[in-house]
N, C-alpha and C positions, 0 to 999 in steps of 0.2 A: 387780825380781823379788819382792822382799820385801811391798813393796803388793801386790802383784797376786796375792801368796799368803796375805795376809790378809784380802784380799776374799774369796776362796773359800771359808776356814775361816768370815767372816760369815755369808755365801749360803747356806752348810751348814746354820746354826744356825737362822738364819731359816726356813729348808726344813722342819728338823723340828718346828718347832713350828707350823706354819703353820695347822695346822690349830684352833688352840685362841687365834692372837693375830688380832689386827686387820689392816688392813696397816703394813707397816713404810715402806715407798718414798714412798709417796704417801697423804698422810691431807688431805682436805677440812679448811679452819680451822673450817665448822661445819655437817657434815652435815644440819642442821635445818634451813639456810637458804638453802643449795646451790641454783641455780637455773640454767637455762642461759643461755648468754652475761650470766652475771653476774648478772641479772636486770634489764638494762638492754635489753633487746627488750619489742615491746609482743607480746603473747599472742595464742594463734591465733586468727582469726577466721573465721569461714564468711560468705561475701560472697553477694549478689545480681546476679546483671546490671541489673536494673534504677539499683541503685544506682550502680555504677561504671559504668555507660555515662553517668552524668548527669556523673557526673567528670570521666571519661576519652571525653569522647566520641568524639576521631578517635583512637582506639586497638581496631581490630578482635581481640573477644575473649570466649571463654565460658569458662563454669565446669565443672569435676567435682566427685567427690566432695563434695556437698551443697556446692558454696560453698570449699568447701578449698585444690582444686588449681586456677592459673591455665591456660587453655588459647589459647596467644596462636601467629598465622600467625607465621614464621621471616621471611617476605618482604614484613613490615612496618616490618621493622629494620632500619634503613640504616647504613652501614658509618660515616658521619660521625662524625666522634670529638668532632664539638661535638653530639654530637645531645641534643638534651633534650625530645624531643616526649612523647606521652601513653602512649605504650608501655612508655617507660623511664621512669617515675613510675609507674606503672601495675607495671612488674615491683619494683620498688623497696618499694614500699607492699606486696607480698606476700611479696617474699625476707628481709628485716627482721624478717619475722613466722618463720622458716625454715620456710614453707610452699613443698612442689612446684610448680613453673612446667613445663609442655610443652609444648617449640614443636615447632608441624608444618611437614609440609611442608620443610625441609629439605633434604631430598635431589634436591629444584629444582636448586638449587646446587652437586651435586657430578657427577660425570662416575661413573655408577655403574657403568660397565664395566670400571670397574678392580678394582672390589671382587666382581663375579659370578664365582665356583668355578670357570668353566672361563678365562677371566684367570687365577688367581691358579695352577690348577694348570699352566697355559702355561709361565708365569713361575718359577715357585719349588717346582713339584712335584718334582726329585732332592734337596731340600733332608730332611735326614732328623731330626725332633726327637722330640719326648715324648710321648704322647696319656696322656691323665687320665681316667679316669672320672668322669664329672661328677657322678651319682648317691652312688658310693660315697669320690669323692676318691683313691682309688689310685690309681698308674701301672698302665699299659699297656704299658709298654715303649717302645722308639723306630721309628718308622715314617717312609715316606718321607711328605711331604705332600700326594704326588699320590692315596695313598690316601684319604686323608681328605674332601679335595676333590670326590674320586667319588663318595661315600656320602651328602657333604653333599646332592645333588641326587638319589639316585637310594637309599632305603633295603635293596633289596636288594643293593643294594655294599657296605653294611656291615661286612666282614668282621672287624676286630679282636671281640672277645667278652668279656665281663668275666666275675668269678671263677663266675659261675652259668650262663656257659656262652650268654649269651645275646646279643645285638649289644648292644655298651656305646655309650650316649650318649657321642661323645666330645666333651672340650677340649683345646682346642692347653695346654700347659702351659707352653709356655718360646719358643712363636714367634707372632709376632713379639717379641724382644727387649721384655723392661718397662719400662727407660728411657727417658728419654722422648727424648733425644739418641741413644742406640743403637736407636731404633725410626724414628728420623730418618735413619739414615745407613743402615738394613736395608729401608724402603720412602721413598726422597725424594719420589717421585711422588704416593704416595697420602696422605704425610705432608701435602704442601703442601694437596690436594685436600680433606681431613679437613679442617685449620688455615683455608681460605677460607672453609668453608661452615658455620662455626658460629654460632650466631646469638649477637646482642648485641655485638659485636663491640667495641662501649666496653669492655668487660670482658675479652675473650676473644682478641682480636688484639695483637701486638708491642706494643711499649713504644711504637713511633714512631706508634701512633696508637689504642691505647689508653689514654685519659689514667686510664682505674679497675683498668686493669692491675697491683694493686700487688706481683704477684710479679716482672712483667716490669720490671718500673719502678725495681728494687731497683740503685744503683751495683754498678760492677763488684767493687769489694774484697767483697763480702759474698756470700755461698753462698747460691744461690738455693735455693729446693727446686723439689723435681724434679714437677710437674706436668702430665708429658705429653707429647705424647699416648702413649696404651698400649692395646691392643685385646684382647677377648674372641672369640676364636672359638669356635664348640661348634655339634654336632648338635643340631637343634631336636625334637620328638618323632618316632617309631619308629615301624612295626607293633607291634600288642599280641602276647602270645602264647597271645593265643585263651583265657587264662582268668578274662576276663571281657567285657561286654557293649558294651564300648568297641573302636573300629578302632584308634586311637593311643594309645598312652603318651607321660603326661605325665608326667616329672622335670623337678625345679629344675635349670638349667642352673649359678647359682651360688649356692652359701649364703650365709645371714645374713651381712652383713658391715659394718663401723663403720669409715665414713670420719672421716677428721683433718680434713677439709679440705671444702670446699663439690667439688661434683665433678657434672662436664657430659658426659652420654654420649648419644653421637651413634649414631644405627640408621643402618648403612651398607648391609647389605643380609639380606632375610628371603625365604623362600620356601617354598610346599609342594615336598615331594618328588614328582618327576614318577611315583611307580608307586603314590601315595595317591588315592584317592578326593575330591575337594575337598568336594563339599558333606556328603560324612560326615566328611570332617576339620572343614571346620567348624561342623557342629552339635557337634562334642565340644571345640571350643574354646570353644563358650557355655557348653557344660556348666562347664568348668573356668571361665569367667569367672562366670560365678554364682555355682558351688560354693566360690568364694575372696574373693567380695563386692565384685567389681570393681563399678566405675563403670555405673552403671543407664544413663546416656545412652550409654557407650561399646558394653554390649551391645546395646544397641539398633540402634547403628549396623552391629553384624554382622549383626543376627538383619534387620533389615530393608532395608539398602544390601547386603548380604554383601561387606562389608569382612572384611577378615582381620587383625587385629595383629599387629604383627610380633615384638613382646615383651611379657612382661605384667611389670610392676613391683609389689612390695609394699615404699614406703617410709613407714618410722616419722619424724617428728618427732624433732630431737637432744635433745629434753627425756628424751623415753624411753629414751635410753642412761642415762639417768643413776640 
């Protein structure tokens, strides 16, 4: 009791001077020379396909972002835990760099009707939890989830409304469970279905047959940490409120946020709302991918195949947290 009450009084003192000291907890040994992962990674590179197909030849794969981001098929990757083909030297040679890797296609492998809104409201719509405002981060209060699941497909179902009165983009805030064992034991079906269909699987499947597994791979006396799986649900864009020249609104679904750890997120499922317009939803989805500098080949691929993305990403390099 006596430590535990002289930390406090420390905490205090730290508190009020904080504004005038350095940090106290954690000080770099030399802020000048600080560099990420040590400064033992080689530095970003912008690649050519030309180049790396002369490499990597039986490794099907393009680029984004000028040469930056890899963009490599999911159903190139074999489950083989001895696998050492031109794929996985090929992701290797760009995750070293901690340059973004996107595998597609994907969702080949999963059983997607476990994850479409009228499934999930089947299943676990009397379950009653949190909803979030995604926009503004406040609670909503607590709703059943068959609400939510309505609205996801159908924007006029709508109905929770955030402080301005108007239909709040919602997020699940507290379901499914964020552990990654208590997200295991709350969906086992879609748990296992998620866990198959991931790609790389040298890395990302059990210990018994992921030999690069090194969180799985840890003996038992030692406290794993807890990576997984955990799921983001939220409303994707809205009707506008007519005051301005756009059909949908677009908010961030999640804000800036700074992973500990390398972290693999899987699109399980996306869709327009059935009472949206599609081809003026997506001309305002190019709007928005231009307006935010996305990948010149990707909007291309909407404005000319009229593909749809189902998520738009904006990731920094971990050099930039620093």
């Amino acid at each position: 009791g006596i430590s535990k009450k002289g930390d406090n009084i420390k905490e205090e003192k730290i508190s009020e001077n904080s504004k005038t000291c350095n940090l106290h907890h954690y000080v770099r040994p030399s802020e000048t020379t600080y560099a990420w992962n040590g400064n033992k990674s080689p530095t970003v590179k912008p690649y050519s396909l030309e180049e790396t197909k002369s490499i990597y030849s039986n490794a099907p794969h393009s680029w984004l972002c000028d040469g930056l981001v890899l963009r490599v098929d999911a159903n190139t990757v074999s489950g083989d835990k001895s696998e050492k083909g031109d794929v996985l030297s090929l992701f290797k040679e760009v995750w070293q760099r901690g340059q973004p890797v996107v595998f597609f296609d994907v969702q080949r492998k999963m059983d997607t009707n476990l994850w479409s809104p009228h499934r999930m409201a089947e299943e676990f719509g009397d379950i009653r939890t949190e909803f979030t405002d995604s926009s503004t981060g406040l609670t909503l209060g607590n709703h059943l989830l068959r609400k939510f699941f309505e609205g996801l497909s159908v924007t006029s179902r709508r109905t929770v409304k955030g402080r301005d009165g108007k239909p709040a983009i919602v997020r699940l805030a507290a379901w499914p469970p964020t552990g990654g064992e208590d997200f295991i034991s709350a969906l086992p079906i879609r748990a296992a279905d998620f866990l198959q269909s991931l790609p790389l699987p040298i890395y990302t499947a059990s210990k018994d047959s992921a030999t690069l597994n090194l969180s799985a791979s840890l003996p038992e006396v030692f406290m794993r940490p807890d990576v997984g799986p955990r799921a983001i649900i939220s409303y994707g864009p809205g009707m506008s409120d007519g005051d301005d020249d756009e059909s949908s609104s677009f908010n961030a679904v999640v804000n800036l946020t700074c992973e500990s750890c390398d972290t693999l997120s899987l699109l399980a499922h996306a869709e327009v709302p059935r009472d949206l317009d599609r081809d003026s939803f997506r001309m305002d989805v190019i709007k928005v991918m231009e307006s935010t500098g996305c990948d010149s080949g990707s909007c291309r691929r909407v404005i000319d195949a009229k593909e749809l993305p189902g998520i738009l990403w904006q990731v920094f390099h971990p050099s930039d947290a620093d």
